[in-house]
FITIKE-35949 format. One line per 10 residues: number of its first residue (from 1); for each residue x, y, z of N, C-alpha, C. Coordinates in steps of 0.001 Angstrom, whole numbers, always signed. Layout:
// FITIKE-35949
NUM> X/Y/Z/X/Y/Z/X/Y/Z  ...
END
This chain:
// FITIKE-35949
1> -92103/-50440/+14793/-91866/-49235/+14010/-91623/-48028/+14915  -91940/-47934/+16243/-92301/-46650/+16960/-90377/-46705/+17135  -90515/-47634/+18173/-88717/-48237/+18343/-87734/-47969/+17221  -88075/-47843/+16040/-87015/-48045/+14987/-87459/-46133/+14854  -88379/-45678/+14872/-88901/-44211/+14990/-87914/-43386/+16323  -87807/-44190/+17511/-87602/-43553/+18485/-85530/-43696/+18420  -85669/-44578/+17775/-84385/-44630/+17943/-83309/-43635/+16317  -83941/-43621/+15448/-83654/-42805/+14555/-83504/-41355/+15176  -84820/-40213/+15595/-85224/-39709/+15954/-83960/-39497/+17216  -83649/-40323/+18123/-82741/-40134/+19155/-81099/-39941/+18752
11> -81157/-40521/+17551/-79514/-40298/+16847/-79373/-38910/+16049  -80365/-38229/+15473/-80484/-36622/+15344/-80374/-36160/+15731  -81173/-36287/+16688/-81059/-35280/+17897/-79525/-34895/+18693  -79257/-36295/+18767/-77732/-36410/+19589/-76511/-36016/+18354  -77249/-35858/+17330/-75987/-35321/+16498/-75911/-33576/+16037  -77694/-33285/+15832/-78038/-32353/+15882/-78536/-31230/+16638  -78488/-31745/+17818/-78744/-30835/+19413/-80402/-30521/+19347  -80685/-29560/+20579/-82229/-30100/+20776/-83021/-29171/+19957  -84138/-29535/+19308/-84925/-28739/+18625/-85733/-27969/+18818  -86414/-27166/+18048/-87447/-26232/+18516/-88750/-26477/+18835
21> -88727/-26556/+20224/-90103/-27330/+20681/-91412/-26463/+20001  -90996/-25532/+19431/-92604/-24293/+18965/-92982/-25262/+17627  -92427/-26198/+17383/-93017/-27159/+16030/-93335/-28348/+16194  -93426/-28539/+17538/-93084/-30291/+18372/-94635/-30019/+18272  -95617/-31743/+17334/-96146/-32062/+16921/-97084/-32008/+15422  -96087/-30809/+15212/-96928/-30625/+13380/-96589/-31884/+12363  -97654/-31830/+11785/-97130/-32946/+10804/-96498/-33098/+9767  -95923/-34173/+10287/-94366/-34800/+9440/-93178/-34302/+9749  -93389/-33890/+10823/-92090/-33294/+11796/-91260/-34007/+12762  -92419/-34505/+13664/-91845/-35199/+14870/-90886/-36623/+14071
31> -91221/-36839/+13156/-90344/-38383/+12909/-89726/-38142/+11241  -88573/-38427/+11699/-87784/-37931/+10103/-88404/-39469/+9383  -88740/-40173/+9235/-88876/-41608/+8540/-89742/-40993/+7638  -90983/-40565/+7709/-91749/-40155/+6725/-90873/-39303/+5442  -90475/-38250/+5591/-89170/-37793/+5079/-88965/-38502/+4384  -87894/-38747/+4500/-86572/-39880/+4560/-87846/-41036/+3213  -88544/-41357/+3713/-89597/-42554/+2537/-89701/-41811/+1522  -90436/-40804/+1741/-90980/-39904/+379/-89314/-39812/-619  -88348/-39489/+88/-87146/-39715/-687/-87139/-40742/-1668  -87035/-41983/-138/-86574/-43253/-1208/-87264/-43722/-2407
41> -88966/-43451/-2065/-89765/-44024/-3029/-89504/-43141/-4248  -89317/-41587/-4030/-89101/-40588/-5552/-88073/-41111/-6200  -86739/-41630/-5399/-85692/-42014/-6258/-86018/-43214/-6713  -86607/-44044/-6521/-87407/-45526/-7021/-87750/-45465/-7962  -88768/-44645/-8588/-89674/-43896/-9098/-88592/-43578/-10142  -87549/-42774/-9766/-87132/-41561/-10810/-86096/-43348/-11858  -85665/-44150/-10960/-84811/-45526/-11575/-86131/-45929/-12040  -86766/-46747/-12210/-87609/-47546/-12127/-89081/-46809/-13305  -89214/-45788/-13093/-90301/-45420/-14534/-90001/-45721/-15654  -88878/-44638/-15960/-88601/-44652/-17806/-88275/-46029/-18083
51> -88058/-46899/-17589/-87760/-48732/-17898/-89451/-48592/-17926  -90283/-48257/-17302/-91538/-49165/-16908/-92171/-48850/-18272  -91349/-47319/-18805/-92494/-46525/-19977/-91967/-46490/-21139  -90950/-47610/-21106/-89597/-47791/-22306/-90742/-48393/-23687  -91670/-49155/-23369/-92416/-49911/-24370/-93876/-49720/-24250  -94402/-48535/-23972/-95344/-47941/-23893/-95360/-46835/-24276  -96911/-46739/-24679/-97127/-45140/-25316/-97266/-44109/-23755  -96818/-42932/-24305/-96916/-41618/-22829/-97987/-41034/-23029  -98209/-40632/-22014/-99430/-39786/-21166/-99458/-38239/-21374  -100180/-37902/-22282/-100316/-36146/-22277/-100137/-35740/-21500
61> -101501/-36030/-20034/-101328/-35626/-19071/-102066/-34251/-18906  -102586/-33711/-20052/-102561/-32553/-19667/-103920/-31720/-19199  -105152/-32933/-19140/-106134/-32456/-17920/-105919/-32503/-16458  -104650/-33110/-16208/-103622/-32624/-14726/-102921/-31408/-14963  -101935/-31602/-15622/-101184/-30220/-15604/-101290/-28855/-15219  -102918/-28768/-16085/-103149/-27137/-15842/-103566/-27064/-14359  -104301/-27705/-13830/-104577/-27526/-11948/-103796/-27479/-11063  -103080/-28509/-11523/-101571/-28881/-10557/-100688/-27729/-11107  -100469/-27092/-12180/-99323/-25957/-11994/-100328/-24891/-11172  -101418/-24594/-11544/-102790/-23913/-11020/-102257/-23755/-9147
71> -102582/-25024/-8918/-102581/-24848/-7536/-101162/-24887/-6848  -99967/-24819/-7306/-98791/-24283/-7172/-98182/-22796/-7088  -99345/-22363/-8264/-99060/-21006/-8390/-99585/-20348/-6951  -100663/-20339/-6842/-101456/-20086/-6029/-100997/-19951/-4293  -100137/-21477/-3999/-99556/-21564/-2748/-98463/-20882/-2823  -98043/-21142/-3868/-96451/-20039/-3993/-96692/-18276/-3836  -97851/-17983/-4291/-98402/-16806/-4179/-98439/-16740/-2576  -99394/-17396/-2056/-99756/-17338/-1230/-98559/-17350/+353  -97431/-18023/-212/-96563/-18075/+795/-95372/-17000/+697  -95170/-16694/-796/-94774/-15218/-1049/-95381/-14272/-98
81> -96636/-13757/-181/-97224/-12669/+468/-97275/-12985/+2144  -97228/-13849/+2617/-97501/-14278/+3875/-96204/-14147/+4433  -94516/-14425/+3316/-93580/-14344/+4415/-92796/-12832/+4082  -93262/-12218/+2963/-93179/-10382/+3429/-93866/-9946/+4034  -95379/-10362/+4512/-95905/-9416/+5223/-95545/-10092/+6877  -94785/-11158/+7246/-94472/-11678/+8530/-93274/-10460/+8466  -92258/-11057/+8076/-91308/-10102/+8133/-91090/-8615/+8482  -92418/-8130/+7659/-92511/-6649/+8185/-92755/-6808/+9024  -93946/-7647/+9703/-94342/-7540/+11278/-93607/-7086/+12487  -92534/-8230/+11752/-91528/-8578/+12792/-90473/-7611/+12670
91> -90430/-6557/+11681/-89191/-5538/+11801/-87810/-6803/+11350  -87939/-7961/+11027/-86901/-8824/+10052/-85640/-7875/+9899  -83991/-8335/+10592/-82631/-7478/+10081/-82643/-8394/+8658  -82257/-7577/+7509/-81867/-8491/+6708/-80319/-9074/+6586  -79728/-8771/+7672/-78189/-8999/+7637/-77786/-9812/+8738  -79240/-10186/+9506/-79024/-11553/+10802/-80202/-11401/+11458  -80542/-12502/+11089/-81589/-12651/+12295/-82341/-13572/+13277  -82234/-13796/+14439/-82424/-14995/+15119/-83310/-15648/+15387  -83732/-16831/+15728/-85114/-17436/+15391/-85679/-17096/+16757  -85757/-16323/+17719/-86169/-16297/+18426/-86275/-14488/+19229
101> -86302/-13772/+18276/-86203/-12537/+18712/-87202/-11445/+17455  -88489/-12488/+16938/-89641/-11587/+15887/-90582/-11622/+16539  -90916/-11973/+18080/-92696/-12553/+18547/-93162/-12877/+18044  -94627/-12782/+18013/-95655/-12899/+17296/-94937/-13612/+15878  -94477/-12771/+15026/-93857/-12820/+14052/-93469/-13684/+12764  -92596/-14008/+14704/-92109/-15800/+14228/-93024/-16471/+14427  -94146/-16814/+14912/-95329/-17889/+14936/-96118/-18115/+13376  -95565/-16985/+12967/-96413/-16811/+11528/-95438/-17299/+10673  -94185/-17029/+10274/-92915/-17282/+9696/-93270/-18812/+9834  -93074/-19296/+10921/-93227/-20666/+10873/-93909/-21534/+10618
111> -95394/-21102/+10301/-96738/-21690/+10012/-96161/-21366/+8080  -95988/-19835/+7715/-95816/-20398/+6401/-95040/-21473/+5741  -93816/-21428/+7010/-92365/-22076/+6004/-93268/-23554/+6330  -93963/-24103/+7380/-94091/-25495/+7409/-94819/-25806/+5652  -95739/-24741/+5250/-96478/-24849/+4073/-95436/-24887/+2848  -94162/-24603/+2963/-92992/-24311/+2237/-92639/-25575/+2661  -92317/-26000/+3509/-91795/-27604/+3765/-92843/-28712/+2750  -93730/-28342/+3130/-95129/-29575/+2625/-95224/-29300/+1069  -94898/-28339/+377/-94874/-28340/-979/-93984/-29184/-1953  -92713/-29550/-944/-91734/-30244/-1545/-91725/-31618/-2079
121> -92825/-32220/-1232/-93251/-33441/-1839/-94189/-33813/-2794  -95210/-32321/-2575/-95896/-32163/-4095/-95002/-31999/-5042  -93935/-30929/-5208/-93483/-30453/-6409/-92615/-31708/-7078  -92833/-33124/-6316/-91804/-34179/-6682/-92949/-34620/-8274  -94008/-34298/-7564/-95136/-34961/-9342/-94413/-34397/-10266  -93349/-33098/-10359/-92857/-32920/-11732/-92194/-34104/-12536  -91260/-34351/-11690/-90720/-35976/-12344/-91430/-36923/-12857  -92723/-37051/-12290/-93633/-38383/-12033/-94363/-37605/-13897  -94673/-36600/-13885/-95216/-36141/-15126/-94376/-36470/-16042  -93095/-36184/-15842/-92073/-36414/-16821/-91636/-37873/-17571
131> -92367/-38644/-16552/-91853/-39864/-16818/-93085/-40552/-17540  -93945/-39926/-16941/-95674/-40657/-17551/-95650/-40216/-19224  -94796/-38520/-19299/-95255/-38326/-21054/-93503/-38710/-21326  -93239/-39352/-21133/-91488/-39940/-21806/-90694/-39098/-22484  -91053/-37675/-21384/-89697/-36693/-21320/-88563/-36817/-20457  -87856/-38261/-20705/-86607/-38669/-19934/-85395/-37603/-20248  -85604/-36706/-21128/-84288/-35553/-21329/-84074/-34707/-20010  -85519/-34430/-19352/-85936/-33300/-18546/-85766/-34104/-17217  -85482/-35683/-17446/-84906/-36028/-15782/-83069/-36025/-15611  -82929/-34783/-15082/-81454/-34812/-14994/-80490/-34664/-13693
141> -79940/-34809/-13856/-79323/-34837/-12547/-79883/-33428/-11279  -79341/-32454/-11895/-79857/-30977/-11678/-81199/-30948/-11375  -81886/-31737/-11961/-83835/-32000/-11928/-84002/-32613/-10236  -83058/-34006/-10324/-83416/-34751/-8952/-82525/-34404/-8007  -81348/-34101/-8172/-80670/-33373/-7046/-81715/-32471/-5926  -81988/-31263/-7185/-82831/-30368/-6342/-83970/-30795/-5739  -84778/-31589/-5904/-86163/-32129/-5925/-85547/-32547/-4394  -84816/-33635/-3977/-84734/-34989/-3241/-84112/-33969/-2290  -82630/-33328/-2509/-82745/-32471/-1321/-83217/-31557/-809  -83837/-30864/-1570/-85263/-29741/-832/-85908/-30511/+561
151> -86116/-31658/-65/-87290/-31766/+781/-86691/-32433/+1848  -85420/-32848/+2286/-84753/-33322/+3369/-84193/-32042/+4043  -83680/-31223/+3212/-83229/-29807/+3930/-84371/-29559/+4636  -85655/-29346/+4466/-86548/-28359/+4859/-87082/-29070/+5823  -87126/-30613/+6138/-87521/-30962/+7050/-86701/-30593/+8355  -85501/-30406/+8236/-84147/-29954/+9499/-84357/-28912/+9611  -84447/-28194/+8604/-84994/-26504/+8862/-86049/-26416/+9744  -86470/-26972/+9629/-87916/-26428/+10266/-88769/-27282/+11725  -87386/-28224/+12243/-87309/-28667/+13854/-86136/-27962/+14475  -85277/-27353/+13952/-83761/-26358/+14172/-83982/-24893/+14104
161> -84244/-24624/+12670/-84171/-23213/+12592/-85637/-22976/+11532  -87031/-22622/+12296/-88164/-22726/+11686/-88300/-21382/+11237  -87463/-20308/+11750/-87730/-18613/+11431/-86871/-18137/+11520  -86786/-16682/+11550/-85276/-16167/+11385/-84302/-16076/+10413  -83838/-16277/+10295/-82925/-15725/+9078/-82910/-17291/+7824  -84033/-17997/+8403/-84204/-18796/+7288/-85572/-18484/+6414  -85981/-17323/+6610/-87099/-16857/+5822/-86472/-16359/+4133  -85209/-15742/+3983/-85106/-15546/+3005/-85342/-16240/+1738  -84381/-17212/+1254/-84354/-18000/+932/-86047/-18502/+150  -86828/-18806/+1204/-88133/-19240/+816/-88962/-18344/+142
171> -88536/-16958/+732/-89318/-15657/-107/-89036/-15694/-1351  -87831/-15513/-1668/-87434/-15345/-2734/-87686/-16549/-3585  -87572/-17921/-3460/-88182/-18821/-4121/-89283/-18959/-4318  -90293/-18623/-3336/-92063/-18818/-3874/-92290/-17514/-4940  -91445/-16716/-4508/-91539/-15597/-6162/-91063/-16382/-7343  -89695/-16570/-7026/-89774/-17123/-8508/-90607/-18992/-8764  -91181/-19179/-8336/-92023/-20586/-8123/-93582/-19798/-8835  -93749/-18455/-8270/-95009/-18182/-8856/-95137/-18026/-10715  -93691/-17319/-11324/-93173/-17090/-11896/-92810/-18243/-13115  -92511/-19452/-12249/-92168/-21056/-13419/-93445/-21228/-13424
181> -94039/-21476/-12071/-95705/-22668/-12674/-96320/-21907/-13642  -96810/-20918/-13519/-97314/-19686/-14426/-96894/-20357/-15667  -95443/-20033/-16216/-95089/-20516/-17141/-95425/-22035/-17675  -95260/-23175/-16685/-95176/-24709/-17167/-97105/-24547/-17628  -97908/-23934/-16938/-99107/-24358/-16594/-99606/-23716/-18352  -99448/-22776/-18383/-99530/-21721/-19226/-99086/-22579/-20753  -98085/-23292/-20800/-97425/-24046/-22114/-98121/-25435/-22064  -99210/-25776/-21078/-99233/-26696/-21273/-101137/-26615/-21960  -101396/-25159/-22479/-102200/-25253/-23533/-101515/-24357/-24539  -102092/-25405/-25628/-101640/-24899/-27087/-101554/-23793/-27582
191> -102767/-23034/-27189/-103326/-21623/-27586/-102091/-20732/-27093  -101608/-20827/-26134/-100707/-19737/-25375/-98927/-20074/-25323  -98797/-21144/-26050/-97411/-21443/-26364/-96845/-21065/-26864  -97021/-20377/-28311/-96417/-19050/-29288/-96308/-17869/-28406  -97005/-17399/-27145/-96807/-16130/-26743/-95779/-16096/-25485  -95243/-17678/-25363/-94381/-17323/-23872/-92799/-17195/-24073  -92437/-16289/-23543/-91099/-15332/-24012/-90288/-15658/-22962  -90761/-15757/-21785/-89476/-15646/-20380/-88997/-16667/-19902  -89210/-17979/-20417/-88393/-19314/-19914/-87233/-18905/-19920  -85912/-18664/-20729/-84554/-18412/-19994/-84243/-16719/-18879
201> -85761/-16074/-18409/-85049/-15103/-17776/-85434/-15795/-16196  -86700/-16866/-16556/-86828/-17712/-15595/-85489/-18057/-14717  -84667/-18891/-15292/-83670/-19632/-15193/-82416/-18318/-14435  -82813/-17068/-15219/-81742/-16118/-14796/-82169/-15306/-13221  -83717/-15769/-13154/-84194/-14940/-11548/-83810/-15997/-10795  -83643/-17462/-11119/-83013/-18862/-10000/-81599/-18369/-9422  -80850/-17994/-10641/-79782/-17893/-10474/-79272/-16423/-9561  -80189/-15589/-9858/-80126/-14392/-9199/-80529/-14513/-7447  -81501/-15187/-7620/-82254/-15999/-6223/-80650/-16508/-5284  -79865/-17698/-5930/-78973/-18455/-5269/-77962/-17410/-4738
211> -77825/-16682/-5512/-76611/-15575/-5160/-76739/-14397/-4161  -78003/-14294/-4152/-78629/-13102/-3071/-78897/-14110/-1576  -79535/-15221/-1842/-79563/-15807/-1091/-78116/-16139/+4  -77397/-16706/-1412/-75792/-16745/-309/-74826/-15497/+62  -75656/-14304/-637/-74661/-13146/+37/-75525/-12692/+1497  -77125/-12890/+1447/-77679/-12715/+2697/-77218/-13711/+3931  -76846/-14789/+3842/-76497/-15768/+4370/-75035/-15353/+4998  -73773/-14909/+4313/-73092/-14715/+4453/-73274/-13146/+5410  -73471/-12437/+5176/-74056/-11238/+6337/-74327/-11928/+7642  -74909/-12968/+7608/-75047/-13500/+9130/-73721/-13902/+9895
221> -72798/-14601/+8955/-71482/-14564/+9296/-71014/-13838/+9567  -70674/-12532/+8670/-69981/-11190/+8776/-70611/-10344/+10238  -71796/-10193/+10230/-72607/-9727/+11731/-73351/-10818/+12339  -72798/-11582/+13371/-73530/-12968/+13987/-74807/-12186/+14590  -75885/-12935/+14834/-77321/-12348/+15801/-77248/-13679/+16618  -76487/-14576/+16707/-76916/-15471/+17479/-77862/-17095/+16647  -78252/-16757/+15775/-78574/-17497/+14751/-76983/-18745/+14071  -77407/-20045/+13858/-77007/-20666/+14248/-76016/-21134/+13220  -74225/-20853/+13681/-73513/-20757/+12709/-73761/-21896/+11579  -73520/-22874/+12127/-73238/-24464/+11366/-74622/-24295/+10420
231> -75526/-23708/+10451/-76727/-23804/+9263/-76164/-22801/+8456  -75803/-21883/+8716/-75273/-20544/+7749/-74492/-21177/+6669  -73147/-21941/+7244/-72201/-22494/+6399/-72741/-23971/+5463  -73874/-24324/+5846/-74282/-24934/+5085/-75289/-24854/+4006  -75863/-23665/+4132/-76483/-23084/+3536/-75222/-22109/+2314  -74738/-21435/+2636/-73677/-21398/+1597/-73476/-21833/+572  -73058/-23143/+1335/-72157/-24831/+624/-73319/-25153/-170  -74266/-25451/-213/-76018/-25362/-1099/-76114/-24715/-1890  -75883/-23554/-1710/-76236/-22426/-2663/-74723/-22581/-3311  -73735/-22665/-3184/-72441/-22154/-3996/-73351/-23944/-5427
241> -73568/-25352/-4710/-73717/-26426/-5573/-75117/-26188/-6823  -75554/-24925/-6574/-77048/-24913/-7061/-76790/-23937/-7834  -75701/-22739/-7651/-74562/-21746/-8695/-74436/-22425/-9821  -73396/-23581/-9533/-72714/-24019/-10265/-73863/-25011/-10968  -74460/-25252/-10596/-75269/-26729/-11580/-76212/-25875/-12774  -77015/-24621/-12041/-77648/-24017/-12310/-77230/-23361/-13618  -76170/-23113/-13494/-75315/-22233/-14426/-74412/-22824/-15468  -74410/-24131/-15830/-74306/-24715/-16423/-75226/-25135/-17330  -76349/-25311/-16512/-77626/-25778/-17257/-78162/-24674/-18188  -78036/-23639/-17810/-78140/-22163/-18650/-76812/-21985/-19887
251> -75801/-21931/-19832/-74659/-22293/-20622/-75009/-23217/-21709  -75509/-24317/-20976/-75435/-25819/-21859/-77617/-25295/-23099  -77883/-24607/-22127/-79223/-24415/-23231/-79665/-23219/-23759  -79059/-21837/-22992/-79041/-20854/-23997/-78229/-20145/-24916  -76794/-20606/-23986/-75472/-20253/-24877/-74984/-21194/-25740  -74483/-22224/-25545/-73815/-23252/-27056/-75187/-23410/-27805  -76490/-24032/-27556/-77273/-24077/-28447/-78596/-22829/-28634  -78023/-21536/-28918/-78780/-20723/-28863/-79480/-20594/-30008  -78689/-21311/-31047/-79339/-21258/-32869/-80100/-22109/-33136  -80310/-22986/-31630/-81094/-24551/-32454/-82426/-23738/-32127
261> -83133/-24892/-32861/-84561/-24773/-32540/-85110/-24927/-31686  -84612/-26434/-31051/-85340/-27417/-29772/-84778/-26103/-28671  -83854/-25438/-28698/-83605/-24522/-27311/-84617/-23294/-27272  -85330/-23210/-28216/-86139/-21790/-28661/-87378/-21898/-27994  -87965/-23333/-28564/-89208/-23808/-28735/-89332/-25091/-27499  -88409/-25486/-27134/-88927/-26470/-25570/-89343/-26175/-24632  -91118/-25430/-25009/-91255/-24212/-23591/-91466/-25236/-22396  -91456/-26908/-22493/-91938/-27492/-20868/-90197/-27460/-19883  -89228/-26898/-20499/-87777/-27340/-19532/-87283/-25939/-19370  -87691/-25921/-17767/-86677/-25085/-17364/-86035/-25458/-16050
271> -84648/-25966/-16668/-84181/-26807/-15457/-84175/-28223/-15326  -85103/-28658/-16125/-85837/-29663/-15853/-86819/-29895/-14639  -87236/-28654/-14450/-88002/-28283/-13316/-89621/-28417/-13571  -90112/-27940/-14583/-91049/-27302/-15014/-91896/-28542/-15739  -92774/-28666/-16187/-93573/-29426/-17030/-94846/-29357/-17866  -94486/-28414/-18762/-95591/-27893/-19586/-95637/-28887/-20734  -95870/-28919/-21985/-95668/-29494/-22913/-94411/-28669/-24499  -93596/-29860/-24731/-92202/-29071/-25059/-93183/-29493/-26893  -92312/-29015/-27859/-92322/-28678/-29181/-91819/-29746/-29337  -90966/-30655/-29301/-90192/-31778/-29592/-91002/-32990/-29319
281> -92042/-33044/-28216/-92707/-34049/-27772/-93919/-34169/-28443  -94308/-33018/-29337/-95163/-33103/-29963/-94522/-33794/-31761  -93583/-33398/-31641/-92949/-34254/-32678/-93127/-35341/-32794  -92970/-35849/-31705/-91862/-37638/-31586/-93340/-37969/-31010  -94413/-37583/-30357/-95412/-38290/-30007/-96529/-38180/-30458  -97508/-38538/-31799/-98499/-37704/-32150/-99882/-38108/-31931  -99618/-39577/-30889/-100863/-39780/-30616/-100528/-40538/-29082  -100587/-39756/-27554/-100474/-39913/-26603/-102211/-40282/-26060  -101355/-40715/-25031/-102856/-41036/-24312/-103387/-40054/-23587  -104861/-39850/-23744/-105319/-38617/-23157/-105251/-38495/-21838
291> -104668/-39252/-20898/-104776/-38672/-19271/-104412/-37604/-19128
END
């Protein structure tokens, strides 16, 4: 395994040039395989459930739910405040900035984003919830796209470009991350489901997120700092596919069906991201199993 490790590991490198030794030994860094598994097994998982839960009753679920959105909120909070107050440290250009010119700064930038890396394989239980209470509507393409490549992006991010002008991006997502769990965690008791109003402005701060994100991105182009072209343009190319999916998915559930009901009242989908408990599932399921 080390051999099949060392030799993976040696074909990155040689394709991707040498990395940032300031992360050489954190964990789940040094060897993309771990990665790379957590992938294969989620997409396993994402084929392979709804068959498993086709002739079975679903799982409420919802003495998990509230902790697990609970302790999402919380890290998302927590990595929100940690990468504005790095940033200030560091005097951050917001129009370029190089991973190697914040001091101090960047040592901190990089300790949060690794915590921004490591969330990605938690936030994969959304699916795994989805599939346990046999909300197969809410596994969609748009759902696992984002899920599966997050968490391969962020592992390259963060042996390449761990700080620097890849802080944006993450800021602005653990805001709006504080913003969904709140919401999924929140719908997934009864009492507080009549009072939640902002699931589609949710969907409209993602979309606001992708676009700020790729016009900050693009500033690095327009004024180079030395920060590293070929991530810029791919970062772009990401954000232009997460525009378009994103914005469809908003089209397809607040605009053509804005009169239905199920679009009013499905407070667990946003995105298919989220996993509270929807109005429809209480329909179609009226006696789940209490996990």
């Amino acid at each position: 395994m080390e051999t099949f490790n060392y030799r993976v590991n040696t074909y990155i490198d040689s394709w991707m040039g040498p990395r940032d030794i300031r992360v050489r030994g954190w964990l789940l860094l040094d060897d993309y395989i771990p990665t790379l598994t957590f992938t294969i097994i989620y997409l396993l998982i994402v084929w392979i459930g709804p068959k498993y839960m086709k002739n079975r009753q679903p799982y409420s679920c919802r003495a998990l739910l509230v902790p697990y959105n609970l302790g999402l909120v919380l890290l998302s909070l927590y990595m929100f405040y940690e990468l504005v107050m790095s940033v200030y440290q560091g005097g951050y250009n917001f129009f370029c900035q190089n991973t190697h010119s914040g001091g101090e700064a960047d040592n901190r930038v990089m300790n949060v984003l690794w915590w921004y890396y490591f969330s990605k394989p938690i936030e994969l239980m959304d699916t795994f919830f989805f599939i346990l209470r046999k909300n197969n509507h809410q596994i969609t393409f748009l759902h696992v796209y984002h899920h599966s490549t997050m968490l391969n992006i962020w592992w390259f991010v963060m042996n390449w470009v761990p700080c620097g002008h890849s802080y944006f991006g993450a800021t602005f997502n653990s805001f709006i991350h504080v913003l969904m769990y709140s919401y999924s965690g929140l719908s997934a008791v009864p009492a507080f489901r009549p009072y939640l109003w902002w699931k589609k402005y949710i969907t409209q701060g993602q979309l606001i997120q992708f676009v700020l994100t790729m016009f900050q991105t693009s500033c690095a182009v327009v004024w180079p700092c030395g920060f590293p072209m070929g991530w810029l343009y791919f970062q772009i190319s990401y954000m232009i596919t997460l525009i378009l999916l994103f914005s469809n998915f908003y089209l397809q559930t607040y605009k053509r069906h804005s009169g239905s009901r199920k679009a009013d009242y499905s407070n667990g989908s946003i995105n298919g991201h989220s996993n509270g408990v929807t109005a429809s599932e209480k329909v179609k399921y009226r006696k789940p199993h209490a996990f």
